[in-house]
N, C-alpha and C positions, 0 to 999 in steps of 0.2 A: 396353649400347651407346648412345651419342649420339647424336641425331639428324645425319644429311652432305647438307650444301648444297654443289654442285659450281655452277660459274661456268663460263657454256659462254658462246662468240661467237667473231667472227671477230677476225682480229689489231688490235692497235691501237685497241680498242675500250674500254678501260682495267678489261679485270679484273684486271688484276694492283695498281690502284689502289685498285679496292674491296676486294679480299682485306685490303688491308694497312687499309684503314681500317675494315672489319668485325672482323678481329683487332687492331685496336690495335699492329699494330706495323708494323716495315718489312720486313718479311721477303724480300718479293718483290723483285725487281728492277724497276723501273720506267724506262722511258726514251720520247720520242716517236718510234719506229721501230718496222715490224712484227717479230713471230718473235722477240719478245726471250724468252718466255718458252715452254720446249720439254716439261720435265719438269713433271708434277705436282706442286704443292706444296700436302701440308699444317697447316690452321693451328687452334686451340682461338680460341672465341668465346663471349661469354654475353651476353642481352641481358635485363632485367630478372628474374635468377635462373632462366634458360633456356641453360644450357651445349648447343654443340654444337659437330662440324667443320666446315671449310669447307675446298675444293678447289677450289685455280688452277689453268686449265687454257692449253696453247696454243691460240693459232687454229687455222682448217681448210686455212688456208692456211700457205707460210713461201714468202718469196724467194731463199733458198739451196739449194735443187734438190729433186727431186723427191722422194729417197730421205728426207732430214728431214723433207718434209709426209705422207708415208706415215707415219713413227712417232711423229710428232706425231698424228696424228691418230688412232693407235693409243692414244697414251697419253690424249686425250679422249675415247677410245669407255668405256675403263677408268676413267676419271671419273665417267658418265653411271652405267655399272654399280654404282660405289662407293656412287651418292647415293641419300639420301631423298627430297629435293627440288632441284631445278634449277632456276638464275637464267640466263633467258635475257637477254645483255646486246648490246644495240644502240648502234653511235654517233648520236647524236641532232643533231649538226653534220653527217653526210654524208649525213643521210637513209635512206630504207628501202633498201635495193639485193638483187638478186635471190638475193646469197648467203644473208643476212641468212634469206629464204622457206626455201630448201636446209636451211638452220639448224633453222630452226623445225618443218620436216616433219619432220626427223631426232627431234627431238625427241619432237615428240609419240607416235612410233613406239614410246617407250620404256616410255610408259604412266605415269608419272610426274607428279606436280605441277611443271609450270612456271609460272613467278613472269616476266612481259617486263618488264628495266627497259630505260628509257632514259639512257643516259649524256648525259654534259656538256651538259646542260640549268642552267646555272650561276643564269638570270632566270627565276621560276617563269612573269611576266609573259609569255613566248615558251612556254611551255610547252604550250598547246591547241593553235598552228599546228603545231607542231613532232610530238606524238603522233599529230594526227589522221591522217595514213598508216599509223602500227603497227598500228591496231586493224586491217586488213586482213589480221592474220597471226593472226587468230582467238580471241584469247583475252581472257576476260574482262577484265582487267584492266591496265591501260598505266601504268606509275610512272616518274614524269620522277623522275629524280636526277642529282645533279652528285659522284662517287666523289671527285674532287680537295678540293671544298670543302667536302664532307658535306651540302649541300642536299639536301630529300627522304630521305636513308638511313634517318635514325629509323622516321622513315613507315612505311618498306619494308620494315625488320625488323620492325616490330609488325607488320604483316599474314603475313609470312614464318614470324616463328613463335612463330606464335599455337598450330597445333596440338600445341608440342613441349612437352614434362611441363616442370616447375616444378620443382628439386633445393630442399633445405635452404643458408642462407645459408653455412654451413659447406663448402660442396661447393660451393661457386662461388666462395669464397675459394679453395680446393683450385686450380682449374683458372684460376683468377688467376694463382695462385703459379709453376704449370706452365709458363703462358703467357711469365712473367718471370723464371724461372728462371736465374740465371748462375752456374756454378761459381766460389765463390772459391777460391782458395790456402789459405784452411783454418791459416793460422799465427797461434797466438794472440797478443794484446796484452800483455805483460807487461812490467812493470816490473821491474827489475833486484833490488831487494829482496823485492818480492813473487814472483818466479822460483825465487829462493833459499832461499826457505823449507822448510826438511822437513814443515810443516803441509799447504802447497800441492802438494808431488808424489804427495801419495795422494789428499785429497781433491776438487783440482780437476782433477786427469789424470783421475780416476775417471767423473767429470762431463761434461768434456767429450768425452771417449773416447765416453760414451751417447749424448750431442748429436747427435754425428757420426756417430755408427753408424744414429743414427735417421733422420737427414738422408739417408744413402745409401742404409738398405732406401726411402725413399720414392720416391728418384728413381730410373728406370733409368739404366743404364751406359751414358753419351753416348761411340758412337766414330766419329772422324773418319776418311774417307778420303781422303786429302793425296797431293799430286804433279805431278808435272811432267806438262803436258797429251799428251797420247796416250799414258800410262804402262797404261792400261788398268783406270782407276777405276769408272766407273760400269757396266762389264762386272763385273766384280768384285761391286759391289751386286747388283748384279740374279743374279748365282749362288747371291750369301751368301742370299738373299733367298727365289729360288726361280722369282721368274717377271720380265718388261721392267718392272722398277720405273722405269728410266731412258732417256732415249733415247741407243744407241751409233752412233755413226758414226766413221769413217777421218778425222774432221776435225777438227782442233785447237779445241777452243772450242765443241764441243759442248754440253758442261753451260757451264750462266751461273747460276745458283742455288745457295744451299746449301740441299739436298734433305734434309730430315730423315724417316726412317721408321720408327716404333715395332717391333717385332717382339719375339717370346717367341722362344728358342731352347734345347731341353732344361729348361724349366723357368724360364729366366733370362730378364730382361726387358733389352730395348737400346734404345737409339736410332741406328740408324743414319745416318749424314750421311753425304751425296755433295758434293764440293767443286769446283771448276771447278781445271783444270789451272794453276799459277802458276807463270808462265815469268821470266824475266830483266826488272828492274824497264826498262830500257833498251828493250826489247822491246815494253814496252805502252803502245801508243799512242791502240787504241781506248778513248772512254770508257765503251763498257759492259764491256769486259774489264777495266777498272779498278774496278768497281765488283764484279765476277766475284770479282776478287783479293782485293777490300776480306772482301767473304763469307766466302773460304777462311779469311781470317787470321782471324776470327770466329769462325769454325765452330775453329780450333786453341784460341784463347781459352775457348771455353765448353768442350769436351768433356774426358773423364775420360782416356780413351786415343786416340790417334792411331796410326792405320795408317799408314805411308811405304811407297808404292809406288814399287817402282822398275822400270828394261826389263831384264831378264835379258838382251838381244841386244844392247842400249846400255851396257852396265854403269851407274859412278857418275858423272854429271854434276856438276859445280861447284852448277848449281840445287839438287840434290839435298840438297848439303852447305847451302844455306843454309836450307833449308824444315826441316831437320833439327834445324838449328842454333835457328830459333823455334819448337819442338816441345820441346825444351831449355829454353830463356828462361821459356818460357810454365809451366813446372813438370808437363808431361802426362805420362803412358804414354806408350811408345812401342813398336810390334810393327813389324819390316823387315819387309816381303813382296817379293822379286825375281818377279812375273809373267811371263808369255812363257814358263812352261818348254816348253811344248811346239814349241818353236824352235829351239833351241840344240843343235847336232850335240858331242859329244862328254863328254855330261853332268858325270859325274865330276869331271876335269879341270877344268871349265868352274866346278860349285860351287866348287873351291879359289881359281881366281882371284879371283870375286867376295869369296869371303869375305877375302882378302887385301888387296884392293883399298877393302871397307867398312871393313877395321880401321885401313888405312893412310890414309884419306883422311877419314874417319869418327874419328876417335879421340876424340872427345869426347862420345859416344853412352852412355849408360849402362844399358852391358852389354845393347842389346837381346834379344828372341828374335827368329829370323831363319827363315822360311819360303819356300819355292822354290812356288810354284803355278804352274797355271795356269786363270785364269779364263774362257778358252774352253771346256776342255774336264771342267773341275770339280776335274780333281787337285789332291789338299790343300787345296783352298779352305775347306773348314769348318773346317781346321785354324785358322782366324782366328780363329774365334767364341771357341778354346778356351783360344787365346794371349793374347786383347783379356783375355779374364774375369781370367785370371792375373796379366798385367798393371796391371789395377786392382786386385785387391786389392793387389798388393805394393805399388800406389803409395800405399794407403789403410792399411796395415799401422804399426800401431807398437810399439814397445817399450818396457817396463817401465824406468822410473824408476833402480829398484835395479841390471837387469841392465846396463844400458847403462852405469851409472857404473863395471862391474865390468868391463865391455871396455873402456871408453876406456883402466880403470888395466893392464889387460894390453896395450893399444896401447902404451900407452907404456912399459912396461913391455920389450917388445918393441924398441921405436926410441925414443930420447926424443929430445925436439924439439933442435934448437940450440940455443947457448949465447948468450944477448942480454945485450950491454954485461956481459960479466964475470959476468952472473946466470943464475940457473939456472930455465928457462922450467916453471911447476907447474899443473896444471891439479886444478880444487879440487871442481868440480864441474858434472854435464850432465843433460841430460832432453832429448825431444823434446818438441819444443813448437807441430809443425803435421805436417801430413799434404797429398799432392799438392799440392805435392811433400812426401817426407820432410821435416823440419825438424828439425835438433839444434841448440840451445845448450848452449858449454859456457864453463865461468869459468874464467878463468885471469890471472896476473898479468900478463903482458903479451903481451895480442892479437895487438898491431902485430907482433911477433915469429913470426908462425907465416906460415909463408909457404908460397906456394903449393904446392910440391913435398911439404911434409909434410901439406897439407891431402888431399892425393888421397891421402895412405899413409892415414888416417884412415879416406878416403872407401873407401878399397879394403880398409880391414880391416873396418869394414859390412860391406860385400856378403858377404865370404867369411864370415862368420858369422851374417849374418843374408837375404843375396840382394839384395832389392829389385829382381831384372831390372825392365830397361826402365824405372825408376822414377829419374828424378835427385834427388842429394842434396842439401841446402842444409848448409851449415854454418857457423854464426856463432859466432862467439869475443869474450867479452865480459869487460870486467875487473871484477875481484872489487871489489862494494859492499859499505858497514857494512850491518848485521842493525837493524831495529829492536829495541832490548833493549827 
């Protein structure tokens, strides 16, 4: 396990600035307002072959009512718990203030090594007038740093962590990698004659097929939890989960982060994401809700699979169909979960409409699995865990060179294409040539001829022979090149 630096202060003090520039990335949401930051988030860091965690936390305070600074504050007592060491962080432009003392006895309470910086100390020159009040708050040590401009941070990490072990250069590449991680689509480069080769679909499918397999036992299965705000997402995390990973409330816009959290499940390794609700683009006007939104479509971008939550008391919104429709685009997994069942009077009945009502408004969904829960009260909920796993392999599944050429020749077989300008449309030869999404190339004399209605017979004779639920297909039709002789 890794050493964990949690980031404790009151709001507005800029830890959500340090996190992101102690990890090197943006993770956090940053804005000049309190409360922006509610859930814990978080993040890998290394600092001269010194890998560790680090934890943003909310303030102790929030101005949106009383019940959000109670589980805020919940979720920073569960920080303090989490960590090895704690960065007590102060604003250095407001001066000492008596929360700031409240801060600091909490702390020491914990028995823990605290570290007091000083934020936005920008001119080291100001620096002495500006600490001399902190050191009243006891502790050996006072580090002006500016978190915005990286002033002093080197400093404060070399004394920070000085006691944590030293990895091999190899294992801090590792957590490099982690850190920068982005799924791609996975569809190889090929050139239209090098495609075509019979040399190329044994030994470079063979090859790459290992790449990729190796590439996914390394990384866990990133799944997103997406939806329309109060669908009941980060209730949902924190069931899958097991205890408040996240803070829930009755109020739209609760989460503002994309919360990422590691977990082991039966053996299996995930990445959890929690995503902020993404309402109607016309709808968001605040700029941290836009910055909320920006996340979610992120958090769909990187992950493997994608949960769509939707309100089993609301049925399908238009939202619904669009968040669904960039879960698509995007090439992911995709598992429906209808929440709320513990609501809905007339059960039965009730699943037939929904599922009526996804097929008919939904029709461009690729063959989801569709789960009824309820994440108040836990029914079927881990049925997620079981559906997300399924769903990534089928979206990560390929097929044999030889057999795919032997169903395409019974698709057509089966239907042949139309008749273009008087000729007769031949398809000469296919292979899959990416993964998440599936990807098939196939050769044929004329492309332009195949048109959309025969592409989904194609797509649809896939699935019944080979599945792929919840996994969309790509299909490109490419015309027949010379062979290098």
């Amino acid at each position: 396990m890794l050493p964990t630096v949690a980031i404790i202060g009151r709001t507005n003090v800029g830890k959500s600035t340090l996190f992101n520039r102690i990890t090197r990335t943006r993770r956090a949401i940053v804005a000049n307002e309190p409360g922006v930051t509610r859930d814990r988030m978080f993040g890998r860091a290394v600092h001269y072959d010194k890998p560790f965690y680090v934890i943003d936390t909310g303030g102790f305070e929030d101005p949106h009512g009383e019940f959000l600074k109670e589980a805020m504050l919940d979720q920073t007592e569960l920080g303090i718990q989490e960590a090895d060491v704690i960065v007590l962080l102060v604003d250095g432009m407001a001066g000492l203030i008596p929360a700031d003392r409240e801060v600091a006895v909490r702390l020491r309470r914990s028995g823990k090594p605290v570290f007091l910086a000083v934020n936005k100390i920008d001119q080291p020159r100001l620096a002495d007038a500006r600490l001399a009040e902190f050191y009243s708050l006891g502790f050996e040590k006072v580090y002006p740093i500016s978190a915005e401009h990286g002033v002093g941070v080197h400093d404060f990490l070399d004394d920070l962590t000085e006691p944590f072990p030293e990895v091999e250069r190899e294992e801090v590449d590792s957590h490099y990698e982690a850190v920068a991680y982005e799924i791609d689509d996975e569809e190889g480069e090929f050139g239209e004659e090098e495609f075509f080769e019979e040399e190329w679909q044994e030994k470079e499918a063979s090859a790459i097929e290992a790449q990729k397999q190796e590439e996914r036992n390394k990384h866990p299965l990133r799944v997103a939890i997406v939806g329309r705000p109060n669908v009941g997402k980060s209730s949902l995390v924190n069931r899958l989960l097991g205890y408040d990973r996240m803070v829930v409330a009755d109020i739209a816009g609760t989460t503002r982060d994309a919360v990422d959290t590691e977990v082991e499940y039966e053996g299996n390794k995930f990445v959890l994401v929690d995503t902020a609700g993404v309402r109607r683009k016309s709808r968001v006007s605040d700029r941290l809700e836009k910055f909320s939104v920006m996340k979610a479509f992120r958090a769909i971008e990187e992950c493997h699979v994608a949960v769509l939550v939707l309100d089993a008391t609301q049925g399908i919104h238009d939202q619904d169909a669009r968040i669904a429709g960039m879960i698509v685009k995007e090439g992911r997994g995709m598992v429906v979960v209808f929440n709320k069942w513990d609501l809905p009077e007339g059960r039965e009945q009730r699943i037939k409409e929904l599922t009526r009502e996804l097929h008919e408004k939904l029709k461009f969904l690729p063959d989801p699995p569709v789960v009824f829960i309820s994440a108040l009260t836990g029914q079927r909920a881990s049925k997620v865990w079981e559906l997300a796993q399924e769903v990534g392999a089928e979206n990560s599944k390929r097929i044999p060179t030889s057999e795919f050429n032997s169903l395409l020749m019974a698709a057509v077989e089966r239907h042949k294409p139309p008749i273009h300008m008087n000729r007769e449309v031949k398809f000469y030869f296919a292979a899959q040539v990416g993964v998440r999404p599936p990807t098939f190339a196939m050769q044929t004399n004329h492309p332009e001829a195949i048109h959309f209605s025969y592409a989904r017979f194609l797509e649809n004779f896939i699935r019944k022979n080979y599945g792929f639920q919840g996994a969309p297909i790509r299909l490109k039709f490419r015309k027949r090149g010379r062979r290098n002789r």
